[in-house]
C-alpha positions, 0 to 999 in steps of 0.5 A: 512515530518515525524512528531514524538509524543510521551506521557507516563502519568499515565500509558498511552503511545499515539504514533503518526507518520507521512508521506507524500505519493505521492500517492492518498488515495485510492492507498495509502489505497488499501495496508495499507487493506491488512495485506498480504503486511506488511511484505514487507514494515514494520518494521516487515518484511520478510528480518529481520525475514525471519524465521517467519510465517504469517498466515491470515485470512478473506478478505484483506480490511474487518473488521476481516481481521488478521493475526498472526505471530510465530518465534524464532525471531519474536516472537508471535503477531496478529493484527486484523482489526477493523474500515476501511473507505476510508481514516482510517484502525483501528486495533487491535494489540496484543504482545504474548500470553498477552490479552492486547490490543494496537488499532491502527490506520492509518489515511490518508488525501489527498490534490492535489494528496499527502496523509498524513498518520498517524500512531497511537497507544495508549495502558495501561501499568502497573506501572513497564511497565510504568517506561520502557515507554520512551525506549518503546516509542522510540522503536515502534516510530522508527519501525512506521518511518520505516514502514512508509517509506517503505510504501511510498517507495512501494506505489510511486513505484506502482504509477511509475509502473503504469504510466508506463505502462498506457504510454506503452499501450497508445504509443501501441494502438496509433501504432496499430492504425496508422498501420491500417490507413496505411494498410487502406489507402494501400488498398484504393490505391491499389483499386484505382489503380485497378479501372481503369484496370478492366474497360479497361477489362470490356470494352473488 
């Protein structure tokens, strides 16, 4: 389910997407933390601009987490994260050089193993910026359904993966075990084989 909000009034412009994950919060929450992955599932990512160069800083999950980005395509920009609890990730999102300030946030609310996430970003435009805010409302709500998607996409994957392999290691050591409960019941055969041949021996 996608659910698209867009308001521009005086100068101001919300912009709210959404996405359901079938993944929990936490899983959900570990990659959104992590600016190192966003190149992978954004908009903004290194396929489209694979000429850009992302430089990071302070740990993944931690408030002042950041990074920053600079190419002929891609531009300049940062994004530093300011508020992270088990279900927010609040940052800071500059275009450029300009010192102005778009804080977002993605939210995320669990039920029965299925997250909703909601990306937000809310921002002031200048009176000409303003008279462009619809096209511009348009254009980072696409990017943020985009995105969203591509996070859904990687985040269910690393479920699949993971059950997988959780599978995988459950199916091994039920072998391994089964082996060694056939090599025990071998030897114990063997022993009671042997049992009656070394008495005769002894008897002798």
């Amino acid at each position: 389910m996608i659910l698209l909000l867009g308001a521009a009034m005086a100068g101001q412009v919300e912009i709210v997407v959404e996405q359901t994950i079938n993944a929990p919060a936490s899983a959900v929450m570990a990659t959104l933390g992590d600016f190192g992955t966003w190149k992978e599932w954004s908009a903004w990512n290194q396929v489209v601009f694979p000429e850009c160069v992302w430089t990071y800083e302070g740990e993944a999950g931690t408030v002042g987490h950041a990074v920053s980005w600079e190419g002929p395509k891609c531009k300049t920009g940062s994004m530093a994260a300011t508020a992270i609890s088990d279900s927010s990730f609040a940052y800071d999102l500059f275009f450029g050089k300009s010192d102005a300030n778009w804080p977002s946030t993605l939210t995320v609310a669990e039920a029965d193993g299925v997250s909703t996430v909601a990306w937000t970003m809310t921002g002031e435009l200048g009176f000409f910026m303003s008279l462009f805010s619809g096209a511009m409302e348009k254009a980072i709500t696409l990017d943020y359904t985009v995105g969203l998607a591509g996070l859904k996409a990687r985040v269910e994957t690393e479920q699949v993966e993971a059950a997988a392999a959780a599978a995988v290691e459950a199916a091994t050591e039920a072998v391994d075990d089964a082996v060694e409960e056939a090599d025990e019941a071998v030897e114990g055969a063997v022993d009671e084989a042997a049992a009656p041949v070394e008495e005769a021996a002894d008897s002798e």
